[in-house]
VOVO-927579 format. One record per atom (N, C-alpha, C, O): residue number from 1; atom name; y, z, x. Coordinates in nm, 2 decimals, decimal comma. Example, Ala and Ser with C-alpha at 12.3 -4.5 7.8 and 13.67 -1.06 7.14 Angstrom:
nr; atom; north; up; east
1; N; -0,57; 0,78; 1,32
1; CA; -0,45; 0,78; 1,23
1; C; -0,33; 0,78; 1,32
1; O; -0,33; 0,85; 1,42
2; N; -0,22; 0,71; 1,28
2; CA; -0,11; 0,71; 1,37
2; C; 0,00; 0,79; 1,29
2; O; 0,11; 0,80; 1,34
% end
This chain:
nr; atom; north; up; east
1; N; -3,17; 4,07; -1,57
1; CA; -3,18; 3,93; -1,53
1; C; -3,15; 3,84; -1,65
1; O; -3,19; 3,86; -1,76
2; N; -3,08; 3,74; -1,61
2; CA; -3,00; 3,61; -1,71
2; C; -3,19; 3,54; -1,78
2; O; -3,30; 3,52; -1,72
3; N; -3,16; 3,53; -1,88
3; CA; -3,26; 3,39; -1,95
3; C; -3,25; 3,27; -1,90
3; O; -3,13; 3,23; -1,92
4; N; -3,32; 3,17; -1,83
4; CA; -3,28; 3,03; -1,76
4; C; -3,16; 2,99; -1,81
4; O; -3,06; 2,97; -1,75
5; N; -3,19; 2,97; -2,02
5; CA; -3,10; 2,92; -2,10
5; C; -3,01; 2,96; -2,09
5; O; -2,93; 2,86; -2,05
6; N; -2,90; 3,13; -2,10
6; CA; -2,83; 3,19; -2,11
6; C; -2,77; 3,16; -1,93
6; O; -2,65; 3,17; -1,93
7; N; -2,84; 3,14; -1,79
7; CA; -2,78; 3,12; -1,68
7; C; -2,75; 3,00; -1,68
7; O; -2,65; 2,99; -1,61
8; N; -2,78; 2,88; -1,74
8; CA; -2,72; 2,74; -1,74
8; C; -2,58; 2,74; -1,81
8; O; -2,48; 2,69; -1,77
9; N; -2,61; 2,83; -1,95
9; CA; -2,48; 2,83; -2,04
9; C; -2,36; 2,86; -1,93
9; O; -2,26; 2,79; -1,92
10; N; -2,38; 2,95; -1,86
10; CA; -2,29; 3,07; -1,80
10; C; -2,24; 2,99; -1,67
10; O; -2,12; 2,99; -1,64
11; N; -2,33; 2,92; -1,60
11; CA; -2,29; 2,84; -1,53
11; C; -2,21; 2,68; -1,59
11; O; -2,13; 2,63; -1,51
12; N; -2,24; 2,62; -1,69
12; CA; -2,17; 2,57; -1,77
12; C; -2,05; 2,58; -1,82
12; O; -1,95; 2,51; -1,80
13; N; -2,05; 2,69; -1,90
13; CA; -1,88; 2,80; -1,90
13; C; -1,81; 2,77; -1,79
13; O; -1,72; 2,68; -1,79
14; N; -1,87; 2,88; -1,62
14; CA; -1,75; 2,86; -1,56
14; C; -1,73; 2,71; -1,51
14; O; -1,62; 2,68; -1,49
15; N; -1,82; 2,64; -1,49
15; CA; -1,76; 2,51; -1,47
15; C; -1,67; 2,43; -1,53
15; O; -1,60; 2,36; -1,46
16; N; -1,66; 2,43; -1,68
16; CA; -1,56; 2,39; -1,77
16; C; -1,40; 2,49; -1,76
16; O; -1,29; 2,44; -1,78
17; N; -1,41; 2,61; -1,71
17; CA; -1,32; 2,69; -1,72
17; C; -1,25; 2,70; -1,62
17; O; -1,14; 2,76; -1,62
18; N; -1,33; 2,61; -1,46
18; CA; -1,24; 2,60; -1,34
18; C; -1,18; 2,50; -1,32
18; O; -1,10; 2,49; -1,22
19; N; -1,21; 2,33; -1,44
19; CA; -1,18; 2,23; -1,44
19; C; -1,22; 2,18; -1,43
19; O; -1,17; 2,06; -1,46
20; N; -1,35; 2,18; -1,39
20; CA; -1,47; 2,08; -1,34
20; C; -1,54; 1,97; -1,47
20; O; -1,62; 1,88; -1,46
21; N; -1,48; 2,01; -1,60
21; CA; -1,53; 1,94; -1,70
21; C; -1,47; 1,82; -1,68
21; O; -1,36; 1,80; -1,64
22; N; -1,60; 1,69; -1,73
22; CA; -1,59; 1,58; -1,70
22; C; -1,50; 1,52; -1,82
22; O; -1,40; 1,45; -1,81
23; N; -1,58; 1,60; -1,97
23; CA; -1,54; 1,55; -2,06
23; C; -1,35; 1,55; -2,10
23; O; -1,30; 1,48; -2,18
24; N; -1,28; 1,66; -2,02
24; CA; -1,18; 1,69; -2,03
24; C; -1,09; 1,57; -1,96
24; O; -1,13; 1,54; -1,84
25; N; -0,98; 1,49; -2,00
25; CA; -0,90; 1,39; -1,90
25; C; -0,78; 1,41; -1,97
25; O; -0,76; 1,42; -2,09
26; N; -0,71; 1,42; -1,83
26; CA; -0,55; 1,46; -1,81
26; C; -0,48; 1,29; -1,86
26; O; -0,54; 1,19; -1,86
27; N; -0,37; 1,32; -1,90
27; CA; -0,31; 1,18; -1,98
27; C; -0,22; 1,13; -1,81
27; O; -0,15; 1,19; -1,73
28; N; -0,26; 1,03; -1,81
28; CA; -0,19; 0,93; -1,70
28; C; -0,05; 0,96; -1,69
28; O; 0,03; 0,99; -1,78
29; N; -0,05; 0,96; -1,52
29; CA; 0,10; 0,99; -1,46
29; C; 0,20; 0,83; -1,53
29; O; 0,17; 0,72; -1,55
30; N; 0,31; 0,89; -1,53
30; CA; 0,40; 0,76; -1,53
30; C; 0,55; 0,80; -1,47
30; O; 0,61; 0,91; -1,47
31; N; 0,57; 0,68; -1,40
31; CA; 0,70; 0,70; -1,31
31; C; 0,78; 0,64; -1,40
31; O; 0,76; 0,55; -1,47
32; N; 0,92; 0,73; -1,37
32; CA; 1,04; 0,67; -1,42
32; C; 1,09; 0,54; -1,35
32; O; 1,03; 0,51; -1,25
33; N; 1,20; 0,47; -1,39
33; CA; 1,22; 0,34; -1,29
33; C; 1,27; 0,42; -1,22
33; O; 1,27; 0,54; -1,25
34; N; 1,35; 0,35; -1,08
34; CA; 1,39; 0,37; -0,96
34; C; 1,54; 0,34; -1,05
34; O; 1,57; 0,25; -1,13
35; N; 1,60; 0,42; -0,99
35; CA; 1,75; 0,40; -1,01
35; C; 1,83; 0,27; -0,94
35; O; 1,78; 0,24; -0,83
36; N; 1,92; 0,21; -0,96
36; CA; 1,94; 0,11; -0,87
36; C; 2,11; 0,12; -0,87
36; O; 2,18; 0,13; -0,97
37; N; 2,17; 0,10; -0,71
37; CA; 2,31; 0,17; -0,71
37; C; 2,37; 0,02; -0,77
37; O; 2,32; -0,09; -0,80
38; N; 2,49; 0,09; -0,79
38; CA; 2,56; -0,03; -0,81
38; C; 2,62; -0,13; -0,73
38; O; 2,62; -0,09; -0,61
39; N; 2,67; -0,25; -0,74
39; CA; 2,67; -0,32; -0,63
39; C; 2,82; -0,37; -0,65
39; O; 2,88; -0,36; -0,76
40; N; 2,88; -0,43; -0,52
40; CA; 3,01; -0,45; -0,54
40; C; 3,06; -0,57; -0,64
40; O; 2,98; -0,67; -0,66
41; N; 3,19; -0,56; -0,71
41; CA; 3,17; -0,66; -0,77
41; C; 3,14; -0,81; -0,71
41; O; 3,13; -0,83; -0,59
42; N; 3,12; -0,89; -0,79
42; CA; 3,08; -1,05; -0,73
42; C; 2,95; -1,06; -0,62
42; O; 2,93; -1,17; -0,56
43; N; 2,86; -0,94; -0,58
43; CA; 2,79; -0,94; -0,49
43; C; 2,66; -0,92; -0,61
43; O; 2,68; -0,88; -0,72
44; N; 2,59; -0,95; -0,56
44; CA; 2,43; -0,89; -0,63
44; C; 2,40; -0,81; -0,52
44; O; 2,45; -0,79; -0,40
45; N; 2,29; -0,75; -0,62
45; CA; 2,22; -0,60; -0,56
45; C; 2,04; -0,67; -0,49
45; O; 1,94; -0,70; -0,55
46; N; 2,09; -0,66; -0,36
46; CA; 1,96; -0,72; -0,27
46; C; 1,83; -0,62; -0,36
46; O; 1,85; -0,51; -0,41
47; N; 1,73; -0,68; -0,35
47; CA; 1,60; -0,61; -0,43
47; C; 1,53; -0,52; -0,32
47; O; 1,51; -0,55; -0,20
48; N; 1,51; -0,40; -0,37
48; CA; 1,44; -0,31; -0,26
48; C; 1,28; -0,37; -0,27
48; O; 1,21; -0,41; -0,37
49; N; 1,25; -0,36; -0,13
49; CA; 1,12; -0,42; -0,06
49; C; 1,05; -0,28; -0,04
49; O; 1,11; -0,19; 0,02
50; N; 0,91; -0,26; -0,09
50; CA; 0,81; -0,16; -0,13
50; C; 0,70; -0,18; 0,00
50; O; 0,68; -0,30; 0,03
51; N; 0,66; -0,11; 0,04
51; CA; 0,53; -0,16; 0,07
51; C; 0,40; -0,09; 0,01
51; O; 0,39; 0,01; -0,05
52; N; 0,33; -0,18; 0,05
52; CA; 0,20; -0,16; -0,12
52; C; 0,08; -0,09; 0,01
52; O; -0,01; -0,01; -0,01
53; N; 0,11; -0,12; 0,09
53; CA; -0,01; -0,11; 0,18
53; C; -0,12; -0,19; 0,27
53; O; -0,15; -0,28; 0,20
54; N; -0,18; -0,20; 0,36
54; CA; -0,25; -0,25; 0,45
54; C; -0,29; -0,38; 0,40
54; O; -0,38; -0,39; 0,32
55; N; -0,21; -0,54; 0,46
55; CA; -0,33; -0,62; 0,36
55; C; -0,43; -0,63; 0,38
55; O; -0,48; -0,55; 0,45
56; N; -0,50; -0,73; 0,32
56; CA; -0,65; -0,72; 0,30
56; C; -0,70; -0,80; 0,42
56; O; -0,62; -0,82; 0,51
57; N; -0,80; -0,84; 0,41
57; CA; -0,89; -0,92; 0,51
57; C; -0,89; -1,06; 0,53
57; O; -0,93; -1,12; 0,63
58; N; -0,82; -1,11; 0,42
58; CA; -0,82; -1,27; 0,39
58; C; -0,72; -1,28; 0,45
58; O; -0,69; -1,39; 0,49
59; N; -0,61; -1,17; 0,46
59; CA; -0,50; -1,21; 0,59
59; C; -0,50; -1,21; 0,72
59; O; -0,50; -1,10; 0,78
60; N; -0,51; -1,30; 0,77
60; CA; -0,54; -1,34; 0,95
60; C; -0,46; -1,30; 1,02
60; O; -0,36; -1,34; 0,98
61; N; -0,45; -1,21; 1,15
61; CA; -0,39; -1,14; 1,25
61; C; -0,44; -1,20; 1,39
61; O; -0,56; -1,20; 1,41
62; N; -0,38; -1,24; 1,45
62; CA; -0,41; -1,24; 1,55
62; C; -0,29; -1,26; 1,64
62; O; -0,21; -1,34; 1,65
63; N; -0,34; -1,11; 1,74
63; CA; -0,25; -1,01; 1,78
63; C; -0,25; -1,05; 1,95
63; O; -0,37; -1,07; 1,99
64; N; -0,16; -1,07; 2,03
64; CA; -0,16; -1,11; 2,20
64; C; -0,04; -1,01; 2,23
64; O; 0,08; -1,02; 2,21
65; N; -0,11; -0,89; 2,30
65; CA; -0,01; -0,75; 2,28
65; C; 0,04; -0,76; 2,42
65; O; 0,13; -0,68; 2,44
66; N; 0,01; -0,84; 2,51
66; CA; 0,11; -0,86; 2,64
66; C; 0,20; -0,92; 2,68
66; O; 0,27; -0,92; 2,78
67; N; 0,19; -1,04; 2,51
67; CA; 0,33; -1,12; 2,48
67; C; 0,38; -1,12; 2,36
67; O; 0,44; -1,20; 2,29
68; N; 0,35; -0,96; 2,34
68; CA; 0,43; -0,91; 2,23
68; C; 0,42; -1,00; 2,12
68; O; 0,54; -1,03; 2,09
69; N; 0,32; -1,06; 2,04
69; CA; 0,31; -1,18; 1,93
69; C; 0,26; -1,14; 1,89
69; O; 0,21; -1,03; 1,93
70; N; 0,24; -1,21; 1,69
70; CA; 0,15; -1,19; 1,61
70; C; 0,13; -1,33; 1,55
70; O; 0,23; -1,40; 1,56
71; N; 0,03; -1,38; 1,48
71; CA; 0,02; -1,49; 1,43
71; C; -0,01; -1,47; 1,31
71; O; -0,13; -1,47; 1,32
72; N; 0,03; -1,44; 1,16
72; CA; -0,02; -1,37; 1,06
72; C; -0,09; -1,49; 0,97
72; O; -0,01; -1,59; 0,97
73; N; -0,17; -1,51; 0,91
73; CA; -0,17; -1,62; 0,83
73; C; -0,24; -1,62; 0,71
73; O; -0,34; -1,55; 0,72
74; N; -0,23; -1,68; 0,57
74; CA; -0,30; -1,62; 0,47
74; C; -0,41; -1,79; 0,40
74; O; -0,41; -1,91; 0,37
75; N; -0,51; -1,63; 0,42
75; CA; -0,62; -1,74; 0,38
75; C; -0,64; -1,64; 0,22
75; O; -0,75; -1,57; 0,22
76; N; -0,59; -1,64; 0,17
76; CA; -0,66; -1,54; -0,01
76; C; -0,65; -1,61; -0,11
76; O; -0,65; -1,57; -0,23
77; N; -0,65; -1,76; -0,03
77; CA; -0,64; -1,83; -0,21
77; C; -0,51; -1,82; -0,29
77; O; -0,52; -1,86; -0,41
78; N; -0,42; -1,78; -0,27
78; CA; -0,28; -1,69; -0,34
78; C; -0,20; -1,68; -0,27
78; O; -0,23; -1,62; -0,16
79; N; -0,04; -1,73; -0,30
79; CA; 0,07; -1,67; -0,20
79; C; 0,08; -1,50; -0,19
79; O; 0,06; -1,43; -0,28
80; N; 0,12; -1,45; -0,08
80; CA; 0,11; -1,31; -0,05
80; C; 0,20; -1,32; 0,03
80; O; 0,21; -1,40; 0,12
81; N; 0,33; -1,19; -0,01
81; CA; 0,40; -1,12; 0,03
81; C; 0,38; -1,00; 0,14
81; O; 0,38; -0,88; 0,11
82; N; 0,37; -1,04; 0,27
82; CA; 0,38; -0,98; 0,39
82; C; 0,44; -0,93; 0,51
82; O; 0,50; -1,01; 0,58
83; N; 0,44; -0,83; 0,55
83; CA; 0,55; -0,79; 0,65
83; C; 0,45; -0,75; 0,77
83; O; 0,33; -0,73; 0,76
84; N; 0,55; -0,74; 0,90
84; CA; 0,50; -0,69; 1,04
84; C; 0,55; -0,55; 1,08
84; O; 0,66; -0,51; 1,10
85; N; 0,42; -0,49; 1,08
85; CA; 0,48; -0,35; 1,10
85; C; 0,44; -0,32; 1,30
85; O; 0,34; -0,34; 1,36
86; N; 0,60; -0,26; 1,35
86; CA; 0,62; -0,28; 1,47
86; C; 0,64; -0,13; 1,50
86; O; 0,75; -0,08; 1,50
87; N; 0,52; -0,07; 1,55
87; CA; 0,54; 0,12; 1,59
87; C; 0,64; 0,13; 1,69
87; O; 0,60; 0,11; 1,80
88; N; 0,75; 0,17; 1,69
88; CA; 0,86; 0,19; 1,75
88; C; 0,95; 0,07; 1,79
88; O; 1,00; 0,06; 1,90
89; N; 0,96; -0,02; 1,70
89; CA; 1,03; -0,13; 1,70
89; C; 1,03; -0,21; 1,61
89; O; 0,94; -0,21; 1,52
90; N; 1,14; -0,32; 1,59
90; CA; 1,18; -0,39; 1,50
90; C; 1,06; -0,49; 1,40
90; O; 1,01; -0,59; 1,45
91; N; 1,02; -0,41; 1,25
91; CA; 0,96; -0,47; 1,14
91; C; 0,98; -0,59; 1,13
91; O; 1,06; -0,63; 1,22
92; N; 0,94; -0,68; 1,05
92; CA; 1,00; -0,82; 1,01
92; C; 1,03; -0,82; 0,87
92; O; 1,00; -0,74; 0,79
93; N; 1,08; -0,92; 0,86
93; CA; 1,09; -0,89; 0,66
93; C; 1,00; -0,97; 0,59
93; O; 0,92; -1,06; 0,63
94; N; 1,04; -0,91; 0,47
94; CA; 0,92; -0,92; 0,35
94; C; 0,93; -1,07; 0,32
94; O; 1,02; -1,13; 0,26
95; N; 0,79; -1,12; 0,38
95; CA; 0,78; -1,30; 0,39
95; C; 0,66; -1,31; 0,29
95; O; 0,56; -1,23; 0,27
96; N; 0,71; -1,47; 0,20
96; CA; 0,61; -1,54; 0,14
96; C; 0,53; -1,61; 0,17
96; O; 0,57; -1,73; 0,19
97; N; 0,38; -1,59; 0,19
97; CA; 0,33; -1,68; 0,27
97; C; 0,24; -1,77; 0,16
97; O; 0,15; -1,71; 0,10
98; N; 0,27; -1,87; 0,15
98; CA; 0,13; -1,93; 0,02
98; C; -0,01; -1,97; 0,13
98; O; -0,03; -1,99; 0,25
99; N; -0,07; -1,95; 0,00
99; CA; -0,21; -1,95; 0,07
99; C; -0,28; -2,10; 0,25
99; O; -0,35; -2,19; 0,21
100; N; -0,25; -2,10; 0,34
100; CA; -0,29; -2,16; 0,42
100; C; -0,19; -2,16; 0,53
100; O; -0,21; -2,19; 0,65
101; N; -0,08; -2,11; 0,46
101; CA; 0,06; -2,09; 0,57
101; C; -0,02; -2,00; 0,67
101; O; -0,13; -1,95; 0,66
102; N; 0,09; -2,00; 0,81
102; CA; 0,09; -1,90; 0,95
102; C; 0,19; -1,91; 0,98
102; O; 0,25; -2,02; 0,97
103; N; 0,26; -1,75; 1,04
103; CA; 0,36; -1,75; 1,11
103; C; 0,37; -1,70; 1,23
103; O; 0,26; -1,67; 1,28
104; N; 0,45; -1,68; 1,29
104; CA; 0,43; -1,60; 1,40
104; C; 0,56; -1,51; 1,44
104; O; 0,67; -1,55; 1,48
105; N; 0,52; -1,37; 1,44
105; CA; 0,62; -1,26; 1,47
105; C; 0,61; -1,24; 1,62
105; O; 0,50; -1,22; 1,67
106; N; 0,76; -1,24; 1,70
106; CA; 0,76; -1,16; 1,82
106; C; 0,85; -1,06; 1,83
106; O; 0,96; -1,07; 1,77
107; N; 0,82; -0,94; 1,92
107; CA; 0,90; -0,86; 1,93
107; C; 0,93; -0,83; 2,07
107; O; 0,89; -0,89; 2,17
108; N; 1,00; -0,74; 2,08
108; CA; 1,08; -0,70; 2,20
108; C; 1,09; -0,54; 2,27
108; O; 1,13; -0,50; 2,39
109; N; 1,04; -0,47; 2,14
109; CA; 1,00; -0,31; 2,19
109; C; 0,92; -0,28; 2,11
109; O; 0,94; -0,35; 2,01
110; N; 0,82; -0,19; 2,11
110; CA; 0,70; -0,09; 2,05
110; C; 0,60; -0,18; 2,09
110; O; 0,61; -0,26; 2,19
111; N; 0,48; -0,14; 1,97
111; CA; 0,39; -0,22; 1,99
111; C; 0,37; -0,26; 1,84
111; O; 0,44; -0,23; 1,75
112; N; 0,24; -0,36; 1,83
112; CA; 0,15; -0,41; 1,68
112; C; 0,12; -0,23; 1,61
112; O; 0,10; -0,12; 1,67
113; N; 0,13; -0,25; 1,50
113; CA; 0,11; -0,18; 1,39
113; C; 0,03; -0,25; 1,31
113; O; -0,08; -0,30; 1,35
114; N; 0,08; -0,27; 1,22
114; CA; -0,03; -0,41; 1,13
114; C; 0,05; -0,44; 1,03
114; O; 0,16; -0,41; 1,03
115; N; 0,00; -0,53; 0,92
115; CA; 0,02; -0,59; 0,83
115; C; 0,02; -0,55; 0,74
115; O; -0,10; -0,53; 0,72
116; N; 0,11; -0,51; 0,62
116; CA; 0,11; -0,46; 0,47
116; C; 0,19; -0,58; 0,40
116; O; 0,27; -0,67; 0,43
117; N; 0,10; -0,55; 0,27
117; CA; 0,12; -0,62; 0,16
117; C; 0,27; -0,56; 0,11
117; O; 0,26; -0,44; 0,08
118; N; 0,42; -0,61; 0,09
118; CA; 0,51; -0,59; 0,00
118; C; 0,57; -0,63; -0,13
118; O; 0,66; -0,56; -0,18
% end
């Protein structure tokens, strides 16, 4: 039978040895840029539009799903970059809304999805 001391070590060991060590940190991921094609001459290269993910709460929704509407509107204190996401139907594009703006998306097939920040 282990000594309490000698069973902590041991259990200490393998926890350091399976990764579990706190003290140990991996050096931060970094992405390369995104490649960007070339564009024809005399044209600019339209900016690819990301989505960051679900906005937040200070963005107002309100959704009337039997007349296919949305009324999106930003209350965050800050202009915010927003889109309409439409499950099996036409997105909207990546709109600037400064803080007190509303707009309103309608569509024509799927249904509401929701609102991401781009």
């Amino acid at each position: 039978m282990l000594h309490p001391i000698r069973k902590s070590f041991a259990l200490a060991a393998a926890v350091v040895a399976l990764g579990g060590g706190a003290a140990l940190s991996a050096a931060p991921a970094v992405a390369a840029p995104a490649a960007v094609a070339p564009s024809a001459p005399g044209k600019a290269a339209a900016p690819k539009v990301t989505v960051q993910g679900t906005a937040p709460a200070c963005v107002r929704r309100d959704v009337i799903k039997h007349k296919k509407t949305v009324t999106v509107g930003n209350d965050c204190g800050k202009a915010m970059h927003l889109k309409v996401v439409i499950n099996n139907g036409p997105d909207s594009k990546c709109l600037t809304y400064q803080n007190g703006e509303a707009w309103t998306w309608h569509w024509g097939m799927g249904s509401y999805g929701k609102v991401v920040t781009c």
